[in-house]
C-alpha positions in Angstrom: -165.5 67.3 45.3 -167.1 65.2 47.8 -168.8 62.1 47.9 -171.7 59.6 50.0 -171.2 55.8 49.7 -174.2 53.4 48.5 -175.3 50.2 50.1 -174.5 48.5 46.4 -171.3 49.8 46.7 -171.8 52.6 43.9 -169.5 55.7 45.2 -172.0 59.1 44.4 -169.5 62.3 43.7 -171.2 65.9 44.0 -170.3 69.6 44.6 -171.3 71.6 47.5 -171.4 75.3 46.7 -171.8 77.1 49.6 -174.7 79.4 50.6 -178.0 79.6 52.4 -180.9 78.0 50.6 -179.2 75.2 48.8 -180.4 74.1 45.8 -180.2 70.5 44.6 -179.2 70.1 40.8 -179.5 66.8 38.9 -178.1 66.5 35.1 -179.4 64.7 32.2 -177.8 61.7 30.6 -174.9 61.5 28.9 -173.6 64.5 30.6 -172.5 65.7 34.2 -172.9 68.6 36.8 -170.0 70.5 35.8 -171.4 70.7 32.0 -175.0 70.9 33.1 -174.9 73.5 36.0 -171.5 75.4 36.1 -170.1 76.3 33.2 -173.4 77.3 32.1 -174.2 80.1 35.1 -176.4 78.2 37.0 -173.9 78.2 40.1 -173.1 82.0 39.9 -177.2 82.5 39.1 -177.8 80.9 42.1 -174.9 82.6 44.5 -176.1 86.1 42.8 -179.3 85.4 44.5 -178.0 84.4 47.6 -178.0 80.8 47.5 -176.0 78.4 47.7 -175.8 74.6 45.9 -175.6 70.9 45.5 -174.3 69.5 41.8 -174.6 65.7 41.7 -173.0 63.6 39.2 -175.4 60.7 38.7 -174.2 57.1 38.8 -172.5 56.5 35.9 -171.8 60.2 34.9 -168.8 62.5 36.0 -166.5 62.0 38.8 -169.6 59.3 40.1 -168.6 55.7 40.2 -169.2 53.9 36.5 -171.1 50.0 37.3 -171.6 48.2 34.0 -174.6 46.1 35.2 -178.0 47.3 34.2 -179.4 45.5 37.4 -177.3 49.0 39.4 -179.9 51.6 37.4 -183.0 52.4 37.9 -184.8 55.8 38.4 -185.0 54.4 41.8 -182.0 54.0 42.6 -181.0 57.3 41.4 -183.5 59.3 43.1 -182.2 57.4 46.3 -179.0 58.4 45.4 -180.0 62.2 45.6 -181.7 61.6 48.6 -178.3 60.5 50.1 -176.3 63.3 49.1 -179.3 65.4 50.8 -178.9 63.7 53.9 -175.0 63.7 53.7 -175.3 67.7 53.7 -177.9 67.9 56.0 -180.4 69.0 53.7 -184.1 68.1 55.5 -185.9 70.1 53.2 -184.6 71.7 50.0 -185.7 72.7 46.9 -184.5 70.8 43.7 -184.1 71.6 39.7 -183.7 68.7 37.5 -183.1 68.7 33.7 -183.8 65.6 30.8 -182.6 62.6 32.6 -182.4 64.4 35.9 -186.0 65.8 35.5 -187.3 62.5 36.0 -185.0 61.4 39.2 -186.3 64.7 40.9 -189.7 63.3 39.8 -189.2 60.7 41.7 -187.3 62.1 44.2 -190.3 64.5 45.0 -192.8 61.5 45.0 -190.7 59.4 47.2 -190.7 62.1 49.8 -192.9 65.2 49.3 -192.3 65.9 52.7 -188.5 67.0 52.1 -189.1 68.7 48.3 -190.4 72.5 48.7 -190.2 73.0 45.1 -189.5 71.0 42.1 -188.6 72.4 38.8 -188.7 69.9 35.8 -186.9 71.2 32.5 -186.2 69.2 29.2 -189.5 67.1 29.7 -192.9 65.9 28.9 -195.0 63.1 29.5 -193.5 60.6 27.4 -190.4 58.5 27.6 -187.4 59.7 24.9 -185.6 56.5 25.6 -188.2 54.1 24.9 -189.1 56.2 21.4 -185.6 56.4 20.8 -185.4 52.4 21.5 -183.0 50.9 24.4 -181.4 48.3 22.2 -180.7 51.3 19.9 -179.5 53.6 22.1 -177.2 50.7 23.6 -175.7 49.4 20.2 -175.3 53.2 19.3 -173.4 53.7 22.1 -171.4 51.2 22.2 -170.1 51.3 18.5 -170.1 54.8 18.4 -172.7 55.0 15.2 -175.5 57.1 15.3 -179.6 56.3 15.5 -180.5 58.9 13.3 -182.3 61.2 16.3 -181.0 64.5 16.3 -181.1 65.0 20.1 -180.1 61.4 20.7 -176.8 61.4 18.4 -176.1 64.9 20.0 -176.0 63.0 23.5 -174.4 59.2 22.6 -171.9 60.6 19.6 -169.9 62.9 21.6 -166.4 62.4 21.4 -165.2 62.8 25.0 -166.6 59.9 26.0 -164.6 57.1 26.7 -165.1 53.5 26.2 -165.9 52.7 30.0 -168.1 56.0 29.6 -170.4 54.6 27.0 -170.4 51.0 28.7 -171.6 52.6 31.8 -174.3 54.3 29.7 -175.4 51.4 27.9 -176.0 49.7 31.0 -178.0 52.9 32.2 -179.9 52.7 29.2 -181.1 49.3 29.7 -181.8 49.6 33.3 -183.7 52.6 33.1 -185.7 51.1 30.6 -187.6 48.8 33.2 -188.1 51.5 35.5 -191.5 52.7 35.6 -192.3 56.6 35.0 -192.4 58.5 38.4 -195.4 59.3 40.0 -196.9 62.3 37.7 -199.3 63.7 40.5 -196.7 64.5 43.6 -198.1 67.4 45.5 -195.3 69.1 45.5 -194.8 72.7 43.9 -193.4 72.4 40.7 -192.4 74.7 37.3 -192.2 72.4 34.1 -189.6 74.2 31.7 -188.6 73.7 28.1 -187.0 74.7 24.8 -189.6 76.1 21.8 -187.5 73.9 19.8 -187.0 70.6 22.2 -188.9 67.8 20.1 -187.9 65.3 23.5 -190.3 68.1 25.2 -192.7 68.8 22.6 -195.5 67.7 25.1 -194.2 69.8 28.0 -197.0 71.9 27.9 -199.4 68.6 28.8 -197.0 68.0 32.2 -197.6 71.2 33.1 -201.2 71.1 33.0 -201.2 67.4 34.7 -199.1 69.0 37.4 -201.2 72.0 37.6 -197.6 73.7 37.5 -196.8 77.0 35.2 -194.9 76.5 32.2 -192.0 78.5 30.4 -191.4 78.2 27.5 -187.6 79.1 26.6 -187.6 81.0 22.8 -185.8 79.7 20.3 -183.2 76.7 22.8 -183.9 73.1 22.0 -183.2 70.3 24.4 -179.2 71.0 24.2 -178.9 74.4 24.7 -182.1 75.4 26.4 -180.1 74.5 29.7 -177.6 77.4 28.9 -180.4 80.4 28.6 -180.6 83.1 31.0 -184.7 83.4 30.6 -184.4 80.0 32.2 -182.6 80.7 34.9 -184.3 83.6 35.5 -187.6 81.8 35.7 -186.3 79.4 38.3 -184.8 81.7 40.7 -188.3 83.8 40.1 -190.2 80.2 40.8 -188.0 79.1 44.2 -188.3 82.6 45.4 -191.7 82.8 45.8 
């Protein structure tokens, strides 16, 4: 595990798998890389193709430092924070695969600087925003008393068990400071593949990004937003996509 310091003092924890070709891989919410991108293949897809890796654990996620002040999230300041773990591995240009939470920081990593994303891969998204139809306060008070909002994606991701107290005040302030971020650019020139479960309802308008993008879209058969991450089609479709 290594790790780049922040100027706000926010300590940013990622993996580097080693290999040619690195690919940069952002989580959602509520989760980390580990979850997201290794016990699910991704790694081992990605080494099989001869490539190597970057798995980031977003502020407040994983092995990444925790702040509890909303003021310390925003989709800026997470996309800066991929940026910095680029430039702590020496990663000019790369190509980067974000999914929910971390579709939209590659977003806006790729509009921040086109000139260092060679492809972008969005999966677990559309064009809306699932936390502000899902409501912040909600989200927030759900979290933080462990009930439930009555979302079936939403409860999967703030009900879990395994997270800890600190854990869900660290989300909560997430929540609320991603709230006031604005969506990220939507018309970045870079190369992109929009991907999504048939069943994710926080994607259901996938379809529409793709077209706004001018991007192909995959549609993964039978995976909703939870477990479209862990299917092999998808996989397969990236490593198809970056290859080209």
């Amino acid at each position: 595990m290594a790790a780049v310091g922040r100027p706000d003092g926010t300590t940013i924890a990622y993996r580097r798998f080693r290999g040619p070709r690195a690919v940069l891989l952002v989580h959602g919410f509520a989760s980390d890389g580990e979850a997201t991108w290794e016990r699910t293949g991704w790694v081992r897809t990605f080494a099989e193709a001869g490539r190597g890796a970057v798995v980031v654990d977003l502020r407040g996620h994983g092995a990444s430092a925790k702040p509890t002040e909303a003021v310390l999230y925003s989709l800026e300041l997470l996309a800066q924070d991929v940026l910095a773990v680029a430039d702590a591995e020496d990663l000019a240009v790369f190509d980067i695969v974000g999914y929910s939470l971390g579709a939209r920081v590659a977003q806006a990593v790729a509009a921040a600087r086109p000139d260092r994303v060679a492809h972008l891969v969005l999966g677990g998204i559309g064009m809306r925003d699932p936390f502000a139809e899902w409501g912040p306060a909600a989200m927030r008070d759900a979290l933080l008393s462990g009930q439930v909002i009555g979302d079936p994606t939403a409860d999967r991701l703030i009900s879990a068990p395994s997270l800890s107290q600190p854990e869900r005040e660290a989300l909560a302030a997430c929540v609320s400071g991603l709230a006031g971020s604005p969506m990220p650019d939507m018309d970045s020139p870079v190369a992109a593949l929009v991907v999504a479960g048939a069943e994710d309802s926080v994607a259901a308008d996938a379809p529409e990004l793709a077209r706004h993008l001018g991007a192909p879209f995959v549609e993964v058969a039978g995976r909703h937003h939870v477990n479209a991450i862990s299917a092999r089609a998808f996989r397969s479709a990236v490593v198809a996509f970056l290859d080209q």
